[in-house]
C-alpha positions as CSV (number, residue, x, y, z in Angstrom):
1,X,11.2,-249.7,-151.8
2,X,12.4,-249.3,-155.3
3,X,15.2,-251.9,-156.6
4,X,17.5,-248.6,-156.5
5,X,16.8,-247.5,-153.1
6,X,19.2,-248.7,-149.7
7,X,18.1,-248.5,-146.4
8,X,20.1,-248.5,-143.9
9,X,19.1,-250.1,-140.4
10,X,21.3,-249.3,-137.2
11,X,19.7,-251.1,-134.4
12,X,21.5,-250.8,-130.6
13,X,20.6,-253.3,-127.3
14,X,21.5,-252.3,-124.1
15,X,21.5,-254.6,-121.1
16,X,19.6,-253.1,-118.3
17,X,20.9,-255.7,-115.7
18,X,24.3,-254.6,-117.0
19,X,25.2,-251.1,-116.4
20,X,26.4,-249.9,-119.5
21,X,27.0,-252.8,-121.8
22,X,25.6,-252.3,-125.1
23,X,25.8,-253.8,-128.6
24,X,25.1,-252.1,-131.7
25,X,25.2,-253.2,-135.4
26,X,24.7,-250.9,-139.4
27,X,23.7,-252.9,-142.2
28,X,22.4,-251.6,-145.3
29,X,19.5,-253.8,-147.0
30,X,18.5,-253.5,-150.2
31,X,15.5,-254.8,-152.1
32,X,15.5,-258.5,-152.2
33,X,17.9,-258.8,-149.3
34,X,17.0,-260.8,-146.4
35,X,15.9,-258.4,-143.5
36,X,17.3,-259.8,-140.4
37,X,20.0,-258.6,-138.7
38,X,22.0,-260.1,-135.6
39,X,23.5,-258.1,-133.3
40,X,27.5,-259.2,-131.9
41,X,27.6,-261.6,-128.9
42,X,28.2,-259.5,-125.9
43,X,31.5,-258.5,-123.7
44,X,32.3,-260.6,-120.7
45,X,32.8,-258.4,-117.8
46,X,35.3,-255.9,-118.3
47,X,37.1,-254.2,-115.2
48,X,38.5,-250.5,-115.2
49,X,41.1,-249.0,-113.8
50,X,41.7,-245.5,-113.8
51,X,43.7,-242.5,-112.1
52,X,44.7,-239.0,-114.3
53,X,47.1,-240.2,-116.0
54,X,46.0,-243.9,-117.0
55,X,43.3,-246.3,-117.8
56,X,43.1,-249.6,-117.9
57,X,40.4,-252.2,-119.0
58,X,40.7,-256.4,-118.4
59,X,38.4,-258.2,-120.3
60,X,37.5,-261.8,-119.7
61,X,36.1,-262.9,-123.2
62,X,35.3,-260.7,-126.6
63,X,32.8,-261.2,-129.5
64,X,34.5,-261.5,-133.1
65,X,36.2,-257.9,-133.7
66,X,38.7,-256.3,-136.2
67,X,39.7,-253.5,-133.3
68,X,39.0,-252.7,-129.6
69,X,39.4,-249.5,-128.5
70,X,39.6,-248.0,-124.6
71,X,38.4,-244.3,-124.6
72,X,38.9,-241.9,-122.5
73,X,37.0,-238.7,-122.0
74,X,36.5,-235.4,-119.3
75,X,34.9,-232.8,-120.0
76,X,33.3,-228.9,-118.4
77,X,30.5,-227.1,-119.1
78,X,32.3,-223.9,-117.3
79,X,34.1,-223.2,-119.3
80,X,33.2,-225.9,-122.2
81,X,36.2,-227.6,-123.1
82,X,36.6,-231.6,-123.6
83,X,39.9,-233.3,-123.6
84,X,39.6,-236.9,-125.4
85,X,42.1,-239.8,-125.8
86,X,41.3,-243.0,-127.6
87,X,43.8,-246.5,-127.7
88,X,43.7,-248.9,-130.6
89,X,44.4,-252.2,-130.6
90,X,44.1,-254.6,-133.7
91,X,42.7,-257.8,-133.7
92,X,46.0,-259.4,-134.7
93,X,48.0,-257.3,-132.3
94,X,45.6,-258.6,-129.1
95,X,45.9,-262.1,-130.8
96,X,50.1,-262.3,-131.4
97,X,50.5,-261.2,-127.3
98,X,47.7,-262.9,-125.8
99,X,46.7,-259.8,-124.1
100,X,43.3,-260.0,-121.6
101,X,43.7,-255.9,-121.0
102,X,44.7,-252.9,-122.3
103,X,46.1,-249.9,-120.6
104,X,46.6,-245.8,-121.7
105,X,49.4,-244.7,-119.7
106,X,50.7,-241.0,-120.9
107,X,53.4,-240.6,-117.9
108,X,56.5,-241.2,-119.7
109,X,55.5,-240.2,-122.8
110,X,58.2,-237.6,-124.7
111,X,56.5,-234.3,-124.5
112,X,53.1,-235.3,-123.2
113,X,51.8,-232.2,-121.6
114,X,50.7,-232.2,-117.8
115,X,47.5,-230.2,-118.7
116,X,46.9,-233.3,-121.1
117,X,46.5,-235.0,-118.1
118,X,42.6,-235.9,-117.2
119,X,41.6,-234.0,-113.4
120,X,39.8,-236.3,-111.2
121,X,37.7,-233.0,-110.3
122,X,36.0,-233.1,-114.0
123,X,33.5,-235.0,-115.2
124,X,34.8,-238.4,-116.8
125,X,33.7,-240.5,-119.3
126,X,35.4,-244.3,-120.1
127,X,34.4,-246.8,-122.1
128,X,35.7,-249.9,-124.0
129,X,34.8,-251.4,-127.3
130,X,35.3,-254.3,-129.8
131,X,34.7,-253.2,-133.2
132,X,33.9,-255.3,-136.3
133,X,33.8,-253.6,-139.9
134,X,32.5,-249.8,-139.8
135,X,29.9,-249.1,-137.9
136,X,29.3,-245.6,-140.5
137,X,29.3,-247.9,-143.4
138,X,28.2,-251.7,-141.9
139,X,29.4,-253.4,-139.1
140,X,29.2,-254.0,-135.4
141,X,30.2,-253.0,-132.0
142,X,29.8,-254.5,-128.5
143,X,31.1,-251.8,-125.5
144,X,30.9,-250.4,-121.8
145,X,30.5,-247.2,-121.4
146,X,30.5,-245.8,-118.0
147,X,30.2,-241.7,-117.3
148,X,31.5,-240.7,-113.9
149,X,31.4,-237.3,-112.1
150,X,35.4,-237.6,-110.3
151,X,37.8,-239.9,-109.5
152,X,39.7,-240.7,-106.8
153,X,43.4,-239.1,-106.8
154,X,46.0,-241.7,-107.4
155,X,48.9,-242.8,-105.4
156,X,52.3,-240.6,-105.4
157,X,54.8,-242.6,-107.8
């Protein structure tokens, strides 16, 4: 490498006795730079519970982050269309209320669509994530990410 070059390494670990929990990490290095990079500490177990219009994830304990996120995605090849909603939490917003899980819930809100809703006869795709820094730029991510062909239809409220 030249003095003026960066490199960026983005290196990802997946746990194979854990169905779907990864980790992943971006940090540029630059000549002169130590070269090591350590990945986040992992999630605990995270639970999910899901019906069209909700999903919820409980966590039991979470590496450093700046953000977690809970995604959620279905999707059809015939005809291709995807419908994608995402949930942000802060770091000092999960701290201030002590929260252990997080929860999407678009059934009461003002002029949320029914065909925004996600149909348990679509492919789905969930996942939840704590985020520290930018993971485009540098920074680090530990997440579950499950894909799922249906889901079961909820309970009549």
């Amino acid at each position: 490498m030249r003095a003026t070059d960066r490199q960026s390494v983005l290196l990802t670990a997946s746990d194979s006795a854990s169905q779907g929990h990864y980790r992943r990490m971006r940090r540029s290095i630059r000549v002169g730079e130590p070269t090591s990079v350590t990945l986040p500490e992992p999630l605990g177990p995270v639970t999910f519970e899901m019906s069209p219009d909700q999903l919820s994830a409980t966590w039991s304990t979470l590496p450093e982050y700046d953000e977690l996120s809970l995604v959620r995605e279905s999707y059809s090849r015939t005809p291709s269309w995807t419908l994608f909603h995402e949930l942000r939490l802060s770091s000092t917003f999960v701290n201030a209320v002590g929260a252990a899980s997080m929860t999407m819930d678009f059934g009461d809100v003002p002029g949320f669509k029914s065909g925004w809703l996600h149909d348990p006869a679509n492919a789905q795709f969930r996942a939840f994530v704590a985020r520290r820094g930018d993971l485009d730029t540098e920074g680090a991510i530990a997440g579950v990410a499950e894909s799922l062909t249906t889901i079961s239809a909820p309970a009549k409220r």
